[in-house]
Every structure is written in structure tokens, then in C-alpha cells.
N, C-alpha and C positions, 0 to 999 in steps of 0.2 A: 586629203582634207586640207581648209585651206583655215589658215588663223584668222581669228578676227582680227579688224584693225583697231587699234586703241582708239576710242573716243575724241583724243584731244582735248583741249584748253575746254574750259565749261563756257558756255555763252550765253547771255542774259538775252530773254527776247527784250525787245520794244517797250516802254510802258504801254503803249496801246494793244497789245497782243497777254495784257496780263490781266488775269482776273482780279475782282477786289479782294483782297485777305476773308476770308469767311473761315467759322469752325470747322475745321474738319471731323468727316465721322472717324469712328475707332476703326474704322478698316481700312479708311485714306492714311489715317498715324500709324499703323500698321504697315500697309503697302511702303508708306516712304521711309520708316525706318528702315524695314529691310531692305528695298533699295539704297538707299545710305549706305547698308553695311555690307550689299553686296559688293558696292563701286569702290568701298576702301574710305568712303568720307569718315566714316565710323566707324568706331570700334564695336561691335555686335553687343557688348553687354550697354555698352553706351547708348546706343540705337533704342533698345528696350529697357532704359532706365525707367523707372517710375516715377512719377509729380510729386511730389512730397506735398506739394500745394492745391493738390486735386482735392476737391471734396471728399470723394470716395477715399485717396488716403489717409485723409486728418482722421476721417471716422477708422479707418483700417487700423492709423495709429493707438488709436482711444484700448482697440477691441484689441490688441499687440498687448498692452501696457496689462491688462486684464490676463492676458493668459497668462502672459510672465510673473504676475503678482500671486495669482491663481498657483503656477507652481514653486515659487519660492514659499508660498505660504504653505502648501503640502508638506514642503523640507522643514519647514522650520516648525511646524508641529510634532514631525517627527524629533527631530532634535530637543525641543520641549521633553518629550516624554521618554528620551531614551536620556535625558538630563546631559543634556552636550550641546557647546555651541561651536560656530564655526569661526576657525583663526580668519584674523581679517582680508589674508593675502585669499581664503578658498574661498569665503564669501565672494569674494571680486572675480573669485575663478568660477566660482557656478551661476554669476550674474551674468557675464559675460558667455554662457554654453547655455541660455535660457533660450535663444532662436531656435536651437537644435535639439530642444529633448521632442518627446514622441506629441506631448499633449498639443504642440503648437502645430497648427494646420500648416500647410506649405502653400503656395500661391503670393494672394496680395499682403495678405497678414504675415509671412513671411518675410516680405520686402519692408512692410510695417513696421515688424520686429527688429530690423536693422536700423530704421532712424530714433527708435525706444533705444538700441542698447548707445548710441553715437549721443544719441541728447542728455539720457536720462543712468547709464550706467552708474555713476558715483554716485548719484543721488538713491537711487533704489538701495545702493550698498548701504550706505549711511542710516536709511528708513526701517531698513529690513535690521541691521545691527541696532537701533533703539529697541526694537520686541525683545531683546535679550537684555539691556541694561536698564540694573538696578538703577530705580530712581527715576526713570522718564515715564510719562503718560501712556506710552506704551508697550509697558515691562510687559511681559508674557501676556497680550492679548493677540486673538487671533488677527492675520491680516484681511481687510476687505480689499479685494481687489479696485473697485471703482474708486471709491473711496479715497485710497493710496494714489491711485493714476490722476481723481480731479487734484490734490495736494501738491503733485510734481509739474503738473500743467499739462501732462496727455490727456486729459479730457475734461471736455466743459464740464460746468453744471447739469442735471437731466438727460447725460448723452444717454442713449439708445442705440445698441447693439446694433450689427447690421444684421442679425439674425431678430431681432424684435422688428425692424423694419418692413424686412422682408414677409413676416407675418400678419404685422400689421396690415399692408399692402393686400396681400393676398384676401386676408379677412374683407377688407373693406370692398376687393371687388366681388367675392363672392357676397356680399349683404345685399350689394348694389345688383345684383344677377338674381337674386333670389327676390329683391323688390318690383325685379321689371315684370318676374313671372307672375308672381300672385297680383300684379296689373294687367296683364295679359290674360289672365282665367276671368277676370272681373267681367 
């Protein structure tokens, strides 16, 4: 068997021999990460970083902020009723192990859940320890997930889930399917 030869120096074509910049699809960004990280340009988890700035994340982020409120809010009901609250160091320990309990799907919202715990960690701590102290507007009320997350700035006004989206969506082409028919029988 014979080795391959190393590539060498990298070499820019020509301007004339280069296409205009255009969006690439998700399997061009795909193909060339991985290429990237098979040539060493990049590190593999770097390669498939995710956009933070992508539409699809900001919403991933909204629906992140939502689980994580969702299951802090579970804990702290229990706590409520077994009359116990959390010292401040475990609060900051169960805020921070919020990416990895079972309720949080794995995927995009996963990766979501990491720029929620990088933005918003001390602040959810801070939020989530007012449900417990006497004297603030939110002594022992339950948490609303959206609510809490539009507050800290993970989600606008009116966000919508990506699972209301996607039904949305889905509804809207089945109405439209179901209009062309009963045009068609006419």
C-alpha cells in the first residue's frame, strides 16, 4: 500500500474561478464542516458548533429556558410542600444540572440549554430563590415557565413554541388540502 501524499500549502483559486458568496444549504454546512474536521482545520465539536444567532436557535433558546423553568418549578413545589428550601450553593448546583435531567430533550434544545445556563444561570438562581423569600411578590407562587424566561430576556413577547409552530404549519397545510378538494368535487 502506498500512503497518500500530504496535500500541501492550501491555494486560493483565482478571483475569476470563484463563485459569488451565496447561502449555503444545510448539507453544503454539513459536507464542509466535516471536511474541516477531517483535514484538522477544526476541531469536530467546533466544526458542528451551533449559531446562537440562527433563528431556529434564538427560538430553541426561548423553548430551553421553558423546560428548565418547567423543571425548577417541579423542584420547588416539592420543596414548598415538604416545607424546605434550597441552601444557596445547591440551588446554583441544580440550576446548573438543569441541561441534563431526563425532562430536557437532547438535540437542538440541548445545545439551547447551554447558552440558557452561560446567559442566564445567576439569574434563574436569584428568580427561582425569590419563590421562597418572605416579603417578595413572588413568596411561594407557582413558577410560569414563559413568563420567567420573557423576564430574563430568553424570549420575546408572544414566542410560540416550536412545537406550536410546527402544528400550526401542519394545520394550515392540511386546511389548504382539504380546500383544494372540496374545489375539486365542485
Amino acid at each position: 500500500r502506498k500512503a497518500c501524499p500530504s496535500p500541501g500549502p492550501r491555494q486560493t483559486p483565482p478571483p475569476a474561478m470563484t463563485r459569488p458568496a451565496a447561502r449555503p444549504s444545510f448539507l453544503a454546512a454539513v459536507a464542509t464542516a466535516l471536511a474541516a474536521a477531517i483535514l484538522g482545520l477544526l476541531p469536530v465539536a467546533q466544526a458542528f458548533a451551533p449559531d446562537r444567532n440562527s433563528w431556529t436557535m434564538k427560538v430553541s433558546i426561548c423553548d430551553a429556558c421553558g423546560y428548565v423553568m418547567a423543571g425548577l418549578g417541579r423542584d420547588l413545589k416539592y420543596m414548598y410542600e415538604a416545607r424546605k428550601k434550597w441552601l444557596i450553593k445547591d440551588l446554583r448546583e441544580r440550576v446548573s444540572f438543569s441541561c441534563e435531567t431526563p425532562h430536557m430533550p437532547g438535540g437542538v434544545l440541548k445545545d439551547a440549554c447551554k447558552f440558557v445556563m452561560m446567559d442566564y444561570s445567576e439569574a434563574i438562581a436569584r428568580g427561582v430563590e425569590r419563590h421562597w423569600t418572605k416579603g417578595t411578590e413572588e413568596f411561594e407562587e407557582d413558577i410560569v415557565p414563559l413568563e420567567f424566561c420573557e423576564n430574563l430576556g430568553a424570549c420575546k413577547e408572544g414566542h410560540q413554541t416550536i412545537n406550536y409552530q410546527m402544528n400550526y404549519e401542519s394545520k394550515k397545510q392540511d386546511d389548504l388540502k382539504e380546500e383544494k378538494e372540496e374545489k375539486e368535487e365542485k
